[in-house]
N, C-alpha and C positions, 0 to 999 in steps of 0.2 A: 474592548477586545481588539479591533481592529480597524484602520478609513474605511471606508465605503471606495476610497481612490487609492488603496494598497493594491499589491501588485498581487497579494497573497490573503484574502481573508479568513478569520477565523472567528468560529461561534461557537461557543459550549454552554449545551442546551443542560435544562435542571435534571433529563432523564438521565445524566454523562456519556451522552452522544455530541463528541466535538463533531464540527464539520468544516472542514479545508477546503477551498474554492479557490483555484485558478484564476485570477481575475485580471483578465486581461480582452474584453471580447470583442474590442474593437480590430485585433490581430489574432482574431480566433485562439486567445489565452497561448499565444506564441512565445517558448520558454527565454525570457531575458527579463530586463529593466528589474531587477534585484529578487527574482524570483527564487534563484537557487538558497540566497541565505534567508530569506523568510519561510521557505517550506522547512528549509534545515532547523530553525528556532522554533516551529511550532510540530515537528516531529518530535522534538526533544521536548518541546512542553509537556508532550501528549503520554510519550514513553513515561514522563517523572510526578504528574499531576494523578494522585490518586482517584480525583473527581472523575477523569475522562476516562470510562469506562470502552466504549468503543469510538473509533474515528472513522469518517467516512471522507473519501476524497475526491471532490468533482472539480469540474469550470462554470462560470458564468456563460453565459447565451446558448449559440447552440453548437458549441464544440465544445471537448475534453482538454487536448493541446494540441496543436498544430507541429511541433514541433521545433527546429531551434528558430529562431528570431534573424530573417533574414533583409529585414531591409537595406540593410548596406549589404548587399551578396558577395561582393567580389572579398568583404574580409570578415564572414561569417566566420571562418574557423582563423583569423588571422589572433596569432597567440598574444600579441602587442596589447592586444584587448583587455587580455587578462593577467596581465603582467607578466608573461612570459613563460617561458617552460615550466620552470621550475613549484609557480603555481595553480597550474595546471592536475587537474585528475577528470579521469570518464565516470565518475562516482555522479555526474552532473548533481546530488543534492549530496552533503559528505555523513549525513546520519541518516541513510535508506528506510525507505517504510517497513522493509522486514526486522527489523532490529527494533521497532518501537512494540512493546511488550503490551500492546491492546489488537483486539482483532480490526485489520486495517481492511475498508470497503473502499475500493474505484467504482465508483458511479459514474461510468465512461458516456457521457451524457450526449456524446455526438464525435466528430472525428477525433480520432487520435494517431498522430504521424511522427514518427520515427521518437524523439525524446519523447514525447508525450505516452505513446507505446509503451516504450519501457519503465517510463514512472508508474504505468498501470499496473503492469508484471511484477513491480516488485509489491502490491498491494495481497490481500491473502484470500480476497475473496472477489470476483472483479465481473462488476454488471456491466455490459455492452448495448447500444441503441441500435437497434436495427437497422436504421438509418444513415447511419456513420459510415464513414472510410476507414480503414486502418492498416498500419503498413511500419514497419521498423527500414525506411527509404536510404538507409544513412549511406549503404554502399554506391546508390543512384546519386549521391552528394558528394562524394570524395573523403566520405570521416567511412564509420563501421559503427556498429550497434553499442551501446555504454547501456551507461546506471546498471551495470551488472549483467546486461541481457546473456550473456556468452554463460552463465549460470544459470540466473533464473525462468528461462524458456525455454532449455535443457532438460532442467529438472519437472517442470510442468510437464512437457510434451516429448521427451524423446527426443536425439539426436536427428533422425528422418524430417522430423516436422520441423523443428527449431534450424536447421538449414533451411527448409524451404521457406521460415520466414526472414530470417536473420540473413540470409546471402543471397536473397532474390530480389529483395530493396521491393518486391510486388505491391499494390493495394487488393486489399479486399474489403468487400462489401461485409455486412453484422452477418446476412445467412451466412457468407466464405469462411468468416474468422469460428462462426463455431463448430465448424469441422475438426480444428488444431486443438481446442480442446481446452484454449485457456481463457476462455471465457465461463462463469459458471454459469449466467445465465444470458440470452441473447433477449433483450424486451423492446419495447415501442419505448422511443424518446422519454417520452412524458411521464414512462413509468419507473423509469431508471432508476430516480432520487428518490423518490418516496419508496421505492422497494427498498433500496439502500439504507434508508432511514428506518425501516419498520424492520427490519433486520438487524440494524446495530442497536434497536431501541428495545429488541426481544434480547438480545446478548446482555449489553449493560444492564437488565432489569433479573436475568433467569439462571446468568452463568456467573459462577464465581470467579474474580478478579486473579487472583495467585492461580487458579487451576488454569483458566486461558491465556494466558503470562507463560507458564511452563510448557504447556501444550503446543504452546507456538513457535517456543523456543528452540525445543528438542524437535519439531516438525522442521523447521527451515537446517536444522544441523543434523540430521538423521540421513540426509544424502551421502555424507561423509562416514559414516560410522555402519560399522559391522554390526549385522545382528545381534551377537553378544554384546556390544557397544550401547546397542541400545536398550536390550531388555538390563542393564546395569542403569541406565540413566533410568529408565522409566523406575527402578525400583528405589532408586536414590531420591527420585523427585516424590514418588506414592510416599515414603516414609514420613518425609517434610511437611508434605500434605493432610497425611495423616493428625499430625501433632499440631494442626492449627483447628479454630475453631470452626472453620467452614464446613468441616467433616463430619461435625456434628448437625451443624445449621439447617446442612443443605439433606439432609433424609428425613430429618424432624420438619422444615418446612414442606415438602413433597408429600409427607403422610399426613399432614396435615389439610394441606390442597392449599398451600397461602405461600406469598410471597417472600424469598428468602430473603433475610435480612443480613449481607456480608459483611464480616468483621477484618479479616486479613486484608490488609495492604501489600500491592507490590512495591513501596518504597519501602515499608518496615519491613517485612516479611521475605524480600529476596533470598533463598539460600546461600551461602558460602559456597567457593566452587568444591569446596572439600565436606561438606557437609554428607 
């Protein structure tokens, strides 16, 4: 799968609950030393690997991410680093966890600061440790919010709230952050990952692959689109749905009271955009 001395590990367990680890806890999983292209290879794994049913994303020890990697400070943001403008993006990973077509869990296992923050916000369901700090800082650093935040903290919480996290650079404490509303559950440390885990191990076991595929699809795109926009997508996607065999599986298995057994894949089974 992966070193034990990777910068990013990965484990996919026989339930198809992958698990993404930050691994870095000697700099509190602080974002560099080849982090962005290994989270980006194993999004893409996760999106294309019909096995990995759901993904859950934490750190090693006892932070989530510290946020960006500042031990040389004075040229933290010096662009020479990265070879220059031109390859440069604020995407910080360039295939986001909202676009990977499994339900994606932040198991925010302890602080999460300014990158680290917003790699969480792009996840679709996001545990927080009570214990932790957390804080999108970037304005208190001389950058501003990335991986998407200017959208996806918006769309969680309202323009009101997503200013007062995104342009105040502030820390809060786990009770502070679950005021805003994008945390779905606020728990004790310890309880984080295994909650994480028996949640994405309830999904990959209960839900069907292509239905949470679309469902998540049309959820993160439905901010853009008209009411009519959408009850057109939903009926384009029911139809599709419809004609696979899940449809049948999944009423037969439930009247039964047994475990369904999924046959549709989202590599075969993706619809056409014109379908």
């Amino acid at each position: 799968m992966s070193s034990e001395t990777d910068p990013v590990l990965f484990d996919l367990a026989d339930d198809g609950v992958a698990t993404i680890t930050l691994n870095r806890p000697e700099v509190l999983n602080a974002f560099g030393s080849g982090m962005p292209a290994l989270l980006e290879k194993y999004y893409r794994r996760c999106d294309t690997d019909d096995a990995v049913r759901a993904v859950v994303l934490t750190g090693a020890g006892r932070a989530f991410c510290s946020g960006a990697d500042m031990t040389d400070a004075a040229n933290t943001f010096d662009l020479t680093n990265i070879g220059g403008a031109n390859n440069f993006s604020a995407a910080a990973v360039d295939f986001p966890a909202f676009r990977v077509r499994k339900l994606m869990i932040a198991a925010v296992n302890g602080h999460a600061i300014g990158v680290g923050m917003t790699l969480a916000l792009q996840c679709d369901v996001r545990l927080f440790a009570r214990e932790g700090k957390y804080g999108t800082v970037q304005v208190r650093r001389g950058a501003m919010p990335d991986a998407y935040a200017h959208w996806t903290v918006s769309r969680a919480v309202g323009v009101a709230r997503a200013a007062e996290l995104l342009l105040t650079g502030q820390m809060f404490s786990g009770e502070e952050i679950e005021r805003f509303g994008v945390a779905s559950q606020v728990l004790p440390a310890a309880e984080v990952l295994p909650t994480a885990r028996a949640l994405a191990t309830d999904v990959a076991t209960h839900a069907a692959p292509l239905s949470v595929a679309l469902s998540k699809r049309l959820l993160w795109q439905a901010q853009s689109l008209s009411p009519e926009e959408v009850e057109r997508e939903e009926t384009r996607l029911h139809l599709h749905l419809f004609a696979q065999p899940d449809a049948i599986e999944g009423p037969v298995a439930f009247m039964q009271k047994r475990t369904p057994e999924w046959k549709s894949k989202v590599s075969r089974d993706w619809p056409d955009p014109e379908d």
